[in-house]
C-alpha positions in Angstrom: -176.1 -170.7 -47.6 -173.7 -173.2 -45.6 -174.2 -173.1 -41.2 -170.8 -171.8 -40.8 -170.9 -169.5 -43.9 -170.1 -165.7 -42.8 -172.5 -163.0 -44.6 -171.0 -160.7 -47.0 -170.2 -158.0 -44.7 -169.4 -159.9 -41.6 -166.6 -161.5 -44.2 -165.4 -158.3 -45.7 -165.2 -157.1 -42.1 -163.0 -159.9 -41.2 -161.2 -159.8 -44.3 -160.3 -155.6 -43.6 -159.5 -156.7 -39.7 -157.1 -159.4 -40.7 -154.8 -157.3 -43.3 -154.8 -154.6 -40.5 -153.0 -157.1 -38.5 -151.3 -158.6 -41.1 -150.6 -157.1 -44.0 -148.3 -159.8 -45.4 -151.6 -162.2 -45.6 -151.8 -163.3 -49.2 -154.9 -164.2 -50.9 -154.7 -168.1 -50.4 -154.4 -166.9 -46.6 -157.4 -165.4 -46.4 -159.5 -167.6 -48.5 -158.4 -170.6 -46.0 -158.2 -168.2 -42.9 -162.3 -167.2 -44.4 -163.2 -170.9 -45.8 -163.8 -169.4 -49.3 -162.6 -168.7 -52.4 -159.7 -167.2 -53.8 -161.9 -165.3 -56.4 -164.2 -164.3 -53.3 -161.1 -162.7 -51.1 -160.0 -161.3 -54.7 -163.2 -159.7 -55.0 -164.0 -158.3 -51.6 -160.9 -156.8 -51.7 -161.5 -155.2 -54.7 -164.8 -153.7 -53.7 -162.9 -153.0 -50.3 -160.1 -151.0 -52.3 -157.7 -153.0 -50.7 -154.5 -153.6 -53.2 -153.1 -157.3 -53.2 -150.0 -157.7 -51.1 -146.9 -157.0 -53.3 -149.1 -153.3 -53.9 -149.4 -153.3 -50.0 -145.4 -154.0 -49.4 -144.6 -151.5 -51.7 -146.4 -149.2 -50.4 -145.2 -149.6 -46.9 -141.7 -149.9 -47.9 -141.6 -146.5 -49.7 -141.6 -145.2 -46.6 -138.1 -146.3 -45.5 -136.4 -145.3 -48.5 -133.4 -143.2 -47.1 -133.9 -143.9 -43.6 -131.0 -146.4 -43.1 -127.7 -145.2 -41.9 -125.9 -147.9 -40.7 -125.7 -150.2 -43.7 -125.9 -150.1 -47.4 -129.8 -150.9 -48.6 -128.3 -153.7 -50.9 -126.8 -155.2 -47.3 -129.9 -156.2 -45.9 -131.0 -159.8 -46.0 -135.1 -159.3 -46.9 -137.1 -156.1 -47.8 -137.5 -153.8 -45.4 -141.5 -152.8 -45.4 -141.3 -151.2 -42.1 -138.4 -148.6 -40.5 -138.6 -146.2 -37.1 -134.8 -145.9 -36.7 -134.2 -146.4 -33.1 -137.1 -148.3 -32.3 -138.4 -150.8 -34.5 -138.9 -152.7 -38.2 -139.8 -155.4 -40.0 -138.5 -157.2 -43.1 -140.3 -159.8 -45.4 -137.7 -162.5 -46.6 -139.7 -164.9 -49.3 -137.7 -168.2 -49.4 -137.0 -170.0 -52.6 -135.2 -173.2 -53.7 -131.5 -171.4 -53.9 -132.1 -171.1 -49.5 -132.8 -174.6 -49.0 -131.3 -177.7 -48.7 -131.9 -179.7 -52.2 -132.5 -182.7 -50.0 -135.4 -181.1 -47.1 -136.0 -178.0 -49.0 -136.0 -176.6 -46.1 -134.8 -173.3 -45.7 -130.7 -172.9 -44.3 -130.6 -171.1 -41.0 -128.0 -168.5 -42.5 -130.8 -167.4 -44.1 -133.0 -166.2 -41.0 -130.1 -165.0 -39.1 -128.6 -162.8 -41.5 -132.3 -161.3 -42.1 -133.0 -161.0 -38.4 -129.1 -159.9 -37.4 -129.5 -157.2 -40.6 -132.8 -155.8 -40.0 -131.4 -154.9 -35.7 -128.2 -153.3 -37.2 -130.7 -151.6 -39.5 -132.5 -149.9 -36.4 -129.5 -147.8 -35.1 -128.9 -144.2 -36.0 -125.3 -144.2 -36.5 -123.3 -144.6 -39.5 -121.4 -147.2 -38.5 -123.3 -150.2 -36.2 -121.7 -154.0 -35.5 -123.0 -157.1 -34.1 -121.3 -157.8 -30.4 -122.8 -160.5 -29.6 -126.6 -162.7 -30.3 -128.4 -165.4 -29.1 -130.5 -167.6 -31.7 -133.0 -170.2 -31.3 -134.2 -171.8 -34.5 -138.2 -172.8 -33.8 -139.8 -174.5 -36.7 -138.5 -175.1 -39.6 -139.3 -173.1 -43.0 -139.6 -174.5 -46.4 -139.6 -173.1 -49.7 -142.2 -170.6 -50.7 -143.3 -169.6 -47.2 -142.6 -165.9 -46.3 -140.2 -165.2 -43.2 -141.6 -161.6 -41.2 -139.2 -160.5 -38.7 -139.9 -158.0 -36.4 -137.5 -156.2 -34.5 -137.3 -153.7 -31.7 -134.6 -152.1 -29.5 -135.9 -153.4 -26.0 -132.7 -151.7 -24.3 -130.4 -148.8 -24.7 -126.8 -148.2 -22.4 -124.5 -145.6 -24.3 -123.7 -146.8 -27.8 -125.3 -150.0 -27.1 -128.3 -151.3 -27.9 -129.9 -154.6 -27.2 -132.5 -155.7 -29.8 -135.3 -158.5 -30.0 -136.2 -160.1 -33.1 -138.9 -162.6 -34.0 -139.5 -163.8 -37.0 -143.0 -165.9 -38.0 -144.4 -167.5 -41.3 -148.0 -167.3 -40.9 -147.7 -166.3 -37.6 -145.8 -169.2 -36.4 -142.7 -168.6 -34.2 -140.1 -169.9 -36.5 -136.7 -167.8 -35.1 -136.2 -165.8 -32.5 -132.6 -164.0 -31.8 -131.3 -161.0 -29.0 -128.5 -159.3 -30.7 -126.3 -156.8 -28.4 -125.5 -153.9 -31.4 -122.9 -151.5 -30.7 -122.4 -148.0 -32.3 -119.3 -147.1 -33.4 -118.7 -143.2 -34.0 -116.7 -142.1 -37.2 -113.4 -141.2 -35.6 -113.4 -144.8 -34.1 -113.4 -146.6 -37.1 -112.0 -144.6 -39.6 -108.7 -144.8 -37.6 
């Protein structure tokens, strides 16, 4: 057995402490995250009784079916894993060639925005909810194949405004951050 080589449990351990954090770790993560094998991740988990990560997004997205008022499910930019309307979420945005440039591949900042500006209109509990106003700062880029977690949460609430953080990471690397100001608009308002 290698110096650095972790025992059995001690990895399998590690392996069940790391998807708690991060459930959006794929295998390849792990295995490089562990310094082994694919197979070997592929097997702990297995014995662990752990499902591979599209089973674990499905799972956790099952539970926001229905919860979103202010937008249409098709609206969202990403796949909304995670929903306490209100308070907080997260979306999964997997980048592929047709969200880069051909030249960079390098994913087009649209892109994050619109899943980071969808997921805070996502949050509020009212039918209708609009952007006011956001500020953005692209960090790192992201290239094709990399998978874009945003996490958002209302950090401030003032009458039918809310002020929502989002930060979005690819392997948990900073790659966007935005503050959009979200304002509710009751029914009367805009069906005028």
């Amino acid at each position: 057995m290698p110096r650095n080589a972790l025992d059995k449990s001690s990895r399998q351990s590690m392996l069940g402490n790391y998807l708690s954090g991060n459930p959006f770790l794929t295998d390849g993560d792990l295995a490089e995250i562990l310094g082994v094998s694919i197979q070997t991740v592929r097997l702990d988990r297995s014995v662990m009784k752990i499902p591979e990560m599209r089973a674990r997004i499905k799972t956790m997205a099952r539970g926001v079916d229905g919860k979103v008022r202010s937008m249409e499910a098709d609206e969202l930019t990403g796949d909304l894993v995670e929903l306490n309307v209100g308070q907080s979420g997260v979306s999964l945005l997997t980048v592929n060639d047709k969200m880069t440039s051909k030249k960079t591949r390098v994913a087009k900042g649209y892109y994050l925005f619109a899943q980071a500006n969808s997921l805070a209109v996502a949050l509020i509990d009212s039918d209708l909810a609009l952007t006011g106003t956001c500020k953005i700062s692209f960090k790192s880029p992201v290239v094709s194949g990399e998978k874009v977690v945003a996490r958002a949460r209302i950090s401030r609430k003032s009458r039918n405004r809310y002020m929502v953080r989002v930060s979005s990471t690819v392997k948990d690397e900073l790659v966007f951050l935005g503050r959009f100001l979200i304002i509710a608009i009751s029914e009367e308002a805009w069906q005028r």
